[in-house]
C-alpha positions in Angstrom: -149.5 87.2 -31.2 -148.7 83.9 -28.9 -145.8 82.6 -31.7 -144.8 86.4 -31.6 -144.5 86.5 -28.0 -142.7 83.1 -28.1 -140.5 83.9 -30.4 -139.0 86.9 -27.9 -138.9 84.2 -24.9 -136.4 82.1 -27.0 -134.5 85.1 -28.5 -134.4 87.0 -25.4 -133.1 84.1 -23.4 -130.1 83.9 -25.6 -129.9 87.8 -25.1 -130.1 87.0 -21.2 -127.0 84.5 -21.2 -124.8 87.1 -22.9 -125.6 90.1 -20.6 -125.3 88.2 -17.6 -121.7 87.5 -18.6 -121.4 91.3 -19.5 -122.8 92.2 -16.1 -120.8 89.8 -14.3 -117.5 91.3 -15.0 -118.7 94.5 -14.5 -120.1 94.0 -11.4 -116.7 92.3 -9.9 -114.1 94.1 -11.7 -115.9 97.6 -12.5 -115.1 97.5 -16.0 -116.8 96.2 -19.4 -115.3 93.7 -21.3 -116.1 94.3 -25.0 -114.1 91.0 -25.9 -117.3 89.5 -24.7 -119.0 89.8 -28.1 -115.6 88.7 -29.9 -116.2 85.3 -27.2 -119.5 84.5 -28.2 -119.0 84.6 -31.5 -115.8 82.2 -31.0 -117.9 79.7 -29.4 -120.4 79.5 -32.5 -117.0 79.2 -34.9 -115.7 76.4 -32.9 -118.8 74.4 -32.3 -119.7 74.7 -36.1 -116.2 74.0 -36.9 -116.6 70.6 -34.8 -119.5 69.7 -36.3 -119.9 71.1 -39.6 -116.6 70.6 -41.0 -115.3 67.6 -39.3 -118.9 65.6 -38.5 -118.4 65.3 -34.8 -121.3 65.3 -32.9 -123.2 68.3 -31.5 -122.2 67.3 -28.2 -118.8 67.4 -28.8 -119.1 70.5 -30.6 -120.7 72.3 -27.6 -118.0 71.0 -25.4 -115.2 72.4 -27.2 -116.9 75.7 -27.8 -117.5 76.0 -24.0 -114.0 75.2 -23.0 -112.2 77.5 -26.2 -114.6 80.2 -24.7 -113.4 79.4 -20.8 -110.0 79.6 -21.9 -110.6 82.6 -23.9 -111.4 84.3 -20.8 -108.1 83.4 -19.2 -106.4 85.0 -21.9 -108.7 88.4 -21.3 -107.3 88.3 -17.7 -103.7 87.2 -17.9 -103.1 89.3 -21.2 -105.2 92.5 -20.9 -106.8 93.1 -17.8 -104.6 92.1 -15.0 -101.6 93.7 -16.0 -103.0 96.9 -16.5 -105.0 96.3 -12.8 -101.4 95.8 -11.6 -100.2 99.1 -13.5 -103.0 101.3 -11.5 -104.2 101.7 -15.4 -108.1 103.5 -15.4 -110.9 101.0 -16.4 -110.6 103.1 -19.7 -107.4 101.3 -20.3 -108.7 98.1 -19.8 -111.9 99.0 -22.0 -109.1 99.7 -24.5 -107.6 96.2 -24.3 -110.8 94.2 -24.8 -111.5 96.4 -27.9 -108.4 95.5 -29.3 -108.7 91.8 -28.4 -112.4 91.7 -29.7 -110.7 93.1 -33.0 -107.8 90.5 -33.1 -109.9 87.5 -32.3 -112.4 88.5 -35.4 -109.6 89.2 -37.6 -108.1 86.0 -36.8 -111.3 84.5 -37.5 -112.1 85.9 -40.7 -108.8 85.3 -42.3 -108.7 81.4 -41.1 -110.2 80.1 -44.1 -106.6 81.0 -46.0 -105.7 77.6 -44.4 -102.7 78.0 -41.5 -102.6 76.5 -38.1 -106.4 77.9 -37.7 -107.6 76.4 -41.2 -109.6 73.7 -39.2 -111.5 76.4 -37.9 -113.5 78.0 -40.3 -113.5 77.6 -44.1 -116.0 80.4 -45.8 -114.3 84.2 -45.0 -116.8 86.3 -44.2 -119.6 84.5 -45.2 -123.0 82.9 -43.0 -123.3 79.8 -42.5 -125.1 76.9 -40.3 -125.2 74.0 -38.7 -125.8 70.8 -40.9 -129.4 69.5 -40.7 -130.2 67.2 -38.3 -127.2 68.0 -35.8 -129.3 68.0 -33.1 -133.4 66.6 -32.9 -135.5 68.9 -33.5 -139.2 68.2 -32.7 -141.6 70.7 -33.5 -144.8 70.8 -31.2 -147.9 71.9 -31.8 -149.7 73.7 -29.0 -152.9 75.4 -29.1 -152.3 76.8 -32.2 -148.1 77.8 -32.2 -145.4 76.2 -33.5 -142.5 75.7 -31.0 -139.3 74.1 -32.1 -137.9 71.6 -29.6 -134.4 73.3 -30.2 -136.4 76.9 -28.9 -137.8 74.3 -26.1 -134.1 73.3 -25.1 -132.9 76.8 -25.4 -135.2 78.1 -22.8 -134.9 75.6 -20.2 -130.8 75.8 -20.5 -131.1 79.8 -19.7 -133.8 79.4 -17.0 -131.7 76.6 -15.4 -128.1 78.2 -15.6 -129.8 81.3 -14.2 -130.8 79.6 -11.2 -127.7 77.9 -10.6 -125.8 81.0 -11.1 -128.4 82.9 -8.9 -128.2 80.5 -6.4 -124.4 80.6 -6.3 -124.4 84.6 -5.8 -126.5 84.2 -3.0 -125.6 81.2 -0.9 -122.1 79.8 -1.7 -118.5 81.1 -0.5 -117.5 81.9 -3.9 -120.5 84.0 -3.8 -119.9 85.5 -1.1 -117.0 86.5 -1.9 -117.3 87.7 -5.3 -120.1 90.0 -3.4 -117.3 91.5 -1.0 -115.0 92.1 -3.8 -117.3 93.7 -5.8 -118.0 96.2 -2.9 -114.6 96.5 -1.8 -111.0 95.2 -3.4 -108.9 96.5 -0.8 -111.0 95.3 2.2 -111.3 91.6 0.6 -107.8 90.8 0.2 -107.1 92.4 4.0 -110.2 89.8 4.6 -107.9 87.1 3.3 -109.5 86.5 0.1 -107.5 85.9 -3.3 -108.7 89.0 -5.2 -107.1 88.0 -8.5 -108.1 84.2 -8.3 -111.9 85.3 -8.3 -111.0 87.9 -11.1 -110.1 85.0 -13.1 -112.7 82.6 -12.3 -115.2 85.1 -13.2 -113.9 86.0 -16.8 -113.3 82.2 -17.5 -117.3 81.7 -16.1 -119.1 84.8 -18.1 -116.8 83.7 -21.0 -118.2 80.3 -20.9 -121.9 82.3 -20.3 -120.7 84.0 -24.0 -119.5 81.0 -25.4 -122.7 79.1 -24.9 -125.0 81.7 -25.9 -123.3 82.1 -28.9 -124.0 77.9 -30.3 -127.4 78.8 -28.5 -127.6 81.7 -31.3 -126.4 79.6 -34.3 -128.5 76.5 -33.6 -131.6 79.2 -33.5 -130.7 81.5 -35.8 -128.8 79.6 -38.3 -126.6 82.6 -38.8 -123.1 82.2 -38.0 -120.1 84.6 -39.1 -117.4 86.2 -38.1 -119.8 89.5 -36.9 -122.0 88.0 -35.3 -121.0 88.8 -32.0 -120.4 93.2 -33.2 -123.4 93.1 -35.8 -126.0 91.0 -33.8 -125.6 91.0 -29.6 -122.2 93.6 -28.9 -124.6 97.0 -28.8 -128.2 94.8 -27.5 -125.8 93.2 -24.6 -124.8 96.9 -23.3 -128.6 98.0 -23.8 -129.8 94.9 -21.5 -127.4 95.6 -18.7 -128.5 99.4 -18.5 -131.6 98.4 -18.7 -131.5 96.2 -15.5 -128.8 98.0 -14.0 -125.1 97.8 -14.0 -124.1 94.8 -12.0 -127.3 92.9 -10.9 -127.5 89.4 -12.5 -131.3 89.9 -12.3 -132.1 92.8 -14.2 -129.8 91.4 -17.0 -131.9 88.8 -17.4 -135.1 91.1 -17.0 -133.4 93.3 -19.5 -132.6 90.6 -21.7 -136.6 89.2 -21.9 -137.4 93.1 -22.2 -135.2 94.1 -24.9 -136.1 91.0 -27.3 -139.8 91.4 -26.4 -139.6 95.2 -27.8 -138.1 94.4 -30.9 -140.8 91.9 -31.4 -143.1 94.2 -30.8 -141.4 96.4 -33.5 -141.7 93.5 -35.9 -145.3 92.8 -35.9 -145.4 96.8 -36.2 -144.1 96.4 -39.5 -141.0 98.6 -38.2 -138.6 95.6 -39.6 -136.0 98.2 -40.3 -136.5 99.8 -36.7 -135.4 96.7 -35.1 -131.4 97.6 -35.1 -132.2 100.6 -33.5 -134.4 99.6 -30.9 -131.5 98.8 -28.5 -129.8 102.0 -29.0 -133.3 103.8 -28.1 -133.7 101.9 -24.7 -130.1 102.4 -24.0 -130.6 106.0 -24.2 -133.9 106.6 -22.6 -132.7 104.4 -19.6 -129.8 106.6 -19.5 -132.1 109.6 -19.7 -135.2 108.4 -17.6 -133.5 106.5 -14.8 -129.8 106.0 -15.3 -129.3 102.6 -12.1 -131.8 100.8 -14.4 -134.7 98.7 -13.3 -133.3 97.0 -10.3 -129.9 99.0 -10.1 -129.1 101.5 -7.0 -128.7 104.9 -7.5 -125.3 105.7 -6.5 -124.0 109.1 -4.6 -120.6 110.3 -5.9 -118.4 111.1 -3.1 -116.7 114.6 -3.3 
């Protein structure tokens, strides 16, 4: 039961890093980015692609997938989000756009391997693959009886660190600050003197970067990495973990993102293997049902 319970630490810290992203553009700009999933799995393709296919180092791998995934955000912003904000479009406009990007980046994806400009890429269609052995050391420790893998080691510590950084820049920095007032209020902040559509940007190119990392994070773990990845494995589990610890609040994403992984464990050692893809949808909906803010969200009156 310990490896079990280890097991959903490591998977649910990867969970954790993709919500928070999620939860962070919701929480600023009121509306869900569903490129997010199309982002993570874009920063899995190009940190393979730099290290499987040309044998540069992991290093090098993960920096490229983290600025691809940065810029990636920019693109969200510039291309679909803020001229729709500028139109007076409905966030179901914007949800629109992100749908359609998701799609495009995927299908760009997928097709790559015909060869083209993006033939560097990715080389295998649709199909799985992984990092080569012995990208990165991998120790494996033996503690009272469980196996942990230094890579599951590294993996925690990144997502409790960045966590606290990110937590710590919510709270006590300007930027955090302001993101805080714009979040409340758009039309009060920019009166306030703050540049509405500068923090916009800054927080799609950081949750992109969030999405980016989690998804190397995900191949180095799960040696799993395709086109889908970022629809079939974390798109559906992300939007369960940010009900689940309430729209907007960094901390219950991460709560949610612990909780979720530690319930499909659960299911696992059940024997419920085949349960497991539903298990996100369930919470989703008895969140909804049960308490709708989430764990640490606020209930919110609708003005009439």
């Amino acid at each position: 039961m310990g490896q079990q319970l280890l097991n959903a630490i490591f998977l649910g810290s990867i969970y954790a890093l993709f919500a928070v992203g999620y939860t962070l553009v919701f929480g600023v700009l009121d509306v869900l980015n569903l490129a997010h999933s199309a982002v993570f799995m874009l920063g899995a393709v190009v940190a393979y692609s730099i290290v499987g296919l040309h044998g540069g180092p992991f290093w090098l791998g993960m920096l490229a997938a983290l600025t691809v995934s940065a810029g990636m955000g920019l693109v969200i912003e510039f291309v679909a989000l803020r001229p729709l904000r500028r139109r007076g479009a409905p966030p179901l406009s914007a949800l629109i756009a992100t749908i359609g990007l998701a799609l495009i980046i995927v299908a760009l994806i997928e097709q790559s391997h015909a060869g083209g400009w993006l033939g560097w890429l990715w080389q295998d269609g649709a199909n799985p693959v992984r990092f080569p052995p012995g990208s990165v050391p991998n120790p494996i420790l033996h503690v009272a009886g469980l196996i942990i893998p230094g890579d599951d080691i590294a993996i925690g510590i990144v997502t409790v660190a960045l966590m606290l950084i990110l937590g710590w820049i919510v709270r006590a920095t300007s930027v955090g600050r302001a993101l805080r007032a714009v979040a409340e209020n758009q039309r009060a902040s920019r009166l306030m003197g703050i540049d509405v559509d500068r923090l916009f940007a800054l927080t799609l190119v950081g949750s992109s970067a969030l999405a980016g990392l989690a998804g190397v994070l995900f191949g180095l773990a799960l040696s799993d990495i395709d086109p889908y990845i970022g629809r079939d494995q974390v798109e559906l589990r992300g939007l369960a973990i940010i009900v689940l610890g309430g729209m907007g609040s960094v901390t219950g994403a991460v709560v949610g993102g612990y909780l979720l992984a530690i319930i499909e464990v659960a299911v696992i050692v059940a024997g419920y293997t085949n349960l497991r893809a539903g298990v996100a949808f369930a919470a989703l909906f008895l969140m909804l049902v049960l308490r709708p803010q989430g764990l640490f969200g606020s209930r919110v009156q609708e003005r009439l």
